[in-house]
N, CA and C atoms as a LAMMPS dump frame, in Angstrom:
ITEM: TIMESTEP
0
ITEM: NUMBER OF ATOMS
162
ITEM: BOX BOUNDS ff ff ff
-5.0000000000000000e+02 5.0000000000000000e+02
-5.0000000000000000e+02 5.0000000000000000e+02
-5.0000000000000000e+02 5.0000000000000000e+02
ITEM: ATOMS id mol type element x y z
1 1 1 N -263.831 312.656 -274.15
2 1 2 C -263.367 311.606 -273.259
3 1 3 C -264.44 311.3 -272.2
4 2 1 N -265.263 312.668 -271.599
5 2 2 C -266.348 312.29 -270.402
6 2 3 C -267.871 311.168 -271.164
7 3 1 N -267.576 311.631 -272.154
8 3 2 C -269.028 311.23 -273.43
9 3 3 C -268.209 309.523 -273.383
10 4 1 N -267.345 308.92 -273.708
11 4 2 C -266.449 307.861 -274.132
12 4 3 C -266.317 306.752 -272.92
13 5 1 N -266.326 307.708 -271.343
14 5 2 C -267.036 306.833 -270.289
15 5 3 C -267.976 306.767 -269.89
16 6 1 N -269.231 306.95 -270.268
17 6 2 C -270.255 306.751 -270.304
18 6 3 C -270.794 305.323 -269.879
19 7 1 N -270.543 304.616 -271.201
20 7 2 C -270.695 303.185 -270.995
21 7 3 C -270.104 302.157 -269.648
22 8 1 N -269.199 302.775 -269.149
23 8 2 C -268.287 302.118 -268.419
24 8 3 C -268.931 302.747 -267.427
25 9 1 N -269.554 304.08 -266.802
26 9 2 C -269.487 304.751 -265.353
27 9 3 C -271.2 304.392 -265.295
28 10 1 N -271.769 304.393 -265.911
29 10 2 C -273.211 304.142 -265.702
30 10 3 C -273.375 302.532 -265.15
31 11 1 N -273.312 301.483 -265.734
32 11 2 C -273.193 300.424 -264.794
33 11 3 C -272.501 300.542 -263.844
34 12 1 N -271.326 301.007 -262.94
35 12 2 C -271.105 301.06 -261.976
36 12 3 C -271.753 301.659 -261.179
37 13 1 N -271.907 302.779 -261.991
38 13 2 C -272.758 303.861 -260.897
39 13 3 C -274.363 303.331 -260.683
40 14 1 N -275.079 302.206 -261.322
41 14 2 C -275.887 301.421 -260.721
42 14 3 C -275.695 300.435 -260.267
43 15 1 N -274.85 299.869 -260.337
44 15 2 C -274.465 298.721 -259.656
45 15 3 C -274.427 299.38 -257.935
46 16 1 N -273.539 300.349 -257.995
47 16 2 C -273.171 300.688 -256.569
48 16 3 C -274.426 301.703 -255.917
49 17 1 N -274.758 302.708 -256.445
50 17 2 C -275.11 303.391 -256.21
51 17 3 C -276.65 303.504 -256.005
52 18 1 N -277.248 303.054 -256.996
53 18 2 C -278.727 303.105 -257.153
54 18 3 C -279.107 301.275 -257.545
55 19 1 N -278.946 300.405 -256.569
56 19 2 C -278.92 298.838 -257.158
57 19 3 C -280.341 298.861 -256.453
58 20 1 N -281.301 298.004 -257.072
59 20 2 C -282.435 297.649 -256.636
60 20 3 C -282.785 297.129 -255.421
61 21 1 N -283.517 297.334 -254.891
62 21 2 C -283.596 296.163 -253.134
63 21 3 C -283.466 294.651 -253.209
64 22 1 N -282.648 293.914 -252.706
65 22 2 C -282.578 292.461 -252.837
66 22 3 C -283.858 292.314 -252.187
67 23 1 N -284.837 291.305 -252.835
68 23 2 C -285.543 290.581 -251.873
69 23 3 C -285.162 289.331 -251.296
70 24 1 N -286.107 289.227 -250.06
71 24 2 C -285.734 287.925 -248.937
72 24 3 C -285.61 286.387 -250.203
73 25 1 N -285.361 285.335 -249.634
74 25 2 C -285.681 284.181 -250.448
75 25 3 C -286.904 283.718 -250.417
76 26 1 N -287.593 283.526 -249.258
77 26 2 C -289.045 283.983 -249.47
78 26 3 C -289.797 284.702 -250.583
79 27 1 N -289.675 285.692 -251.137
80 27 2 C -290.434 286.409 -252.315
81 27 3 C -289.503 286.566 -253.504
82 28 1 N -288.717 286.002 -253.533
83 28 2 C -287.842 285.593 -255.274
84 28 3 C -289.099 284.597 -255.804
85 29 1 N -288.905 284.74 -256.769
86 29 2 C -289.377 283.941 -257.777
87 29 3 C -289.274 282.418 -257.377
88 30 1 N -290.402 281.892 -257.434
89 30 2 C -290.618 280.67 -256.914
90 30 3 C -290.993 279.704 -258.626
91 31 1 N -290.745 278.305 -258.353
92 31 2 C -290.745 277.688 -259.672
93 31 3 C -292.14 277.316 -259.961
94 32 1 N -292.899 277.02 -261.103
95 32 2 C -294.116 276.947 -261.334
96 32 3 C -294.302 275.533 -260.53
97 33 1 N -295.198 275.375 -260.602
98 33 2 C -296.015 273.858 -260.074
99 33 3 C -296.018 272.751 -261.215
100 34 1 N -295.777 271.958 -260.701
101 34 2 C -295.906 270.913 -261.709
102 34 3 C -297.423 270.718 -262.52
103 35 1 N -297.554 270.692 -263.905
104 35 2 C -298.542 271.078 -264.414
105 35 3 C -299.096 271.677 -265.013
106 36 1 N -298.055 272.727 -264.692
107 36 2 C -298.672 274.36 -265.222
108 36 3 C -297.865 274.506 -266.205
109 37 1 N -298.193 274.821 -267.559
110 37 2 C -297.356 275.355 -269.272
111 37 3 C -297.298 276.486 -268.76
112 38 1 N -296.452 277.392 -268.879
113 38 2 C -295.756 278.735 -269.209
114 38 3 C -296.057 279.168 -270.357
115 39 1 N -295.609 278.16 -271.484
116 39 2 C -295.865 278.725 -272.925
117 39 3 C -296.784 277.401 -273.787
118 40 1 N -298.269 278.632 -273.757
119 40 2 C -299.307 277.679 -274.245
120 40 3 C -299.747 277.55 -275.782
121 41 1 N -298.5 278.455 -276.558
122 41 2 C -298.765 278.449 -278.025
123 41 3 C -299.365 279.607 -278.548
124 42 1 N -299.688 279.445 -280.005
125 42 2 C -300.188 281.07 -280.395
126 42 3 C -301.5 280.233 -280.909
127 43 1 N -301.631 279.316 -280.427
128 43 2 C -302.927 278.655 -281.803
129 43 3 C -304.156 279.759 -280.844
130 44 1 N -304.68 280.417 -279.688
131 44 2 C -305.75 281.015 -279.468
132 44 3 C -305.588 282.307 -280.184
133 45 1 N -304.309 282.736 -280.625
134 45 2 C -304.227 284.081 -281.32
135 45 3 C -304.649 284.087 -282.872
136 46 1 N -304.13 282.714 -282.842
137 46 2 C -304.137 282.604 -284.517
138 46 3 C -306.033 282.297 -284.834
139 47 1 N -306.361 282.03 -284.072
140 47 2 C -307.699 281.545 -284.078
141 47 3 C -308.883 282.84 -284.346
142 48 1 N -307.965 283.698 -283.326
143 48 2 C -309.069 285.106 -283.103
144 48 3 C -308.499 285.883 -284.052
145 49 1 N -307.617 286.14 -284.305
146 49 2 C -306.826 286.832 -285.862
147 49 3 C -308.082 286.033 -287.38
148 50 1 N -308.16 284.918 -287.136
149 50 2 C -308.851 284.128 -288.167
150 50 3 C -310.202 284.892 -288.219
151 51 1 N -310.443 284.782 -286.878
152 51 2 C -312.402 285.322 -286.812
153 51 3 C -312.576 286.846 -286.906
154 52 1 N -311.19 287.748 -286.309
155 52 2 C -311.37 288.881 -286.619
156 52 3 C -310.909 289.039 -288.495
157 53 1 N -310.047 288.46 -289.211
158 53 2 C -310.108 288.593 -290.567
159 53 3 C -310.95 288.129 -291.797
160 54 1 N -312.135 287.128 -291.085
161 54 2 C -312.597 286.373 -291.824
162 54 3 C -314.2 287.279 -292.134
Protein backbone atom coordinates (compact mmCIF):
# COMPACT_ATOMS: atom_id res chain seq x y z
CA UNK A 1 0.00 0.00 0.00
CA UNK A 2 3.15 2.57 1.00
CA UNK A 3 4.84 1.38 -2.63
CA UNK A 4 0.96 2.12 -4.34
CA UNK A 5 1.27 5.89 -2.96
CA UNK A 6 4.09 6.66 -4.32
CA UNK A 7 2.80 8.22 -7.37
CA UNK A 8 0.35 10.31 -5.58
CA UNK A 9 2.82 11.54 -2.40
CA UNK A 10 5.82 12.47 -4.52
CA UNK A 11 4.16 15.28 -6.52
CA UNK A 12 2.79 16.67 -3.55
CA UNK A 13 5.61 16.34 -1.63
CA UNK A 14 7.28 18.57 -4.45
CA UNK A 15 4.85 20.61 -5.10
CA UNK A 16 4.81 21.65 -1.36
CA UNK A 17 7.79 20.87 -0.06
CA UNK A 18 10.80 21.11 -2.27
CA UNK A 19 9.02 23.55 -5.29
CA UNK A 20 11.63 25.45 -7.20
CA UNK A 21 12.21 29.33 -6.58
CA UNK A 22 9.64 31.41 -8.54
CA UNK A 23 11.47 33.92 -10.44
CA UNK A 24 10.62 37.79 -10.57
CA UNK A 25 8.76 38.68 -14.05
CA UNK A 26 11.72 40.35 -14.94
CA UNK A 27 13.88 37.04 -15.54
CA UNK A 28 11.01 34.55 -16.85
CA UNK A 29 11.45 33.85 -20.12
CA UNK A 30 11.11 36.66 -22.35
CA UNK A 31 9.68 36.18 -26.12
CA UNK A 32 12.22 36.05 -28.98
CA UNK A 33 12.58 39.23 -31.11
CA UNK A 34 11.03 39.56 -34.08
CA UNK A 35 13.26 37.93 -36.66
CA UNK A 36 14.82 35.47 -34.94
CA UNK A 37 13.84 31.39 -36.17
CA UNK A 38 13.97 29.17 -33.16
CA UNK A 39 13.82 26.25 -35.46
CA UNK A 40 16.31 26.58 -38.35
CA UNK A 41 15.93 23.02 -39.89
CA UNK A 42 18.23 20.00 -40.09
CA UNK A 43 19.47 20.87 -43.70
CA UNK A 44 23.20 22.05 -41.79
CA UNK A 45 23.13 18.50 -40.18
CA UNK A 46 22.16 16.77 -43.10
CA UNK A 47 24.87 18.54 -44.99
CA UNK A 48 27.78 17.62 -42.49
CA UNK A 49 26.39 13.95 -42.07
CA UNK A 50 26.80 14.10 -46.14
CA UNK A 51 30.59 15.33 -45.92
CA UNK A 52 31.31 13.24 -42.94
CA UNK A 53 29.80 9.98 -45.02
CA UNK A 54 30.91 10.80 -48.30
Amino acid sequence: MLIAAIPFVGPVFFVFIDAPPVLPLSEQAKPFPKGIEVYTGFGALIDALKRFFS
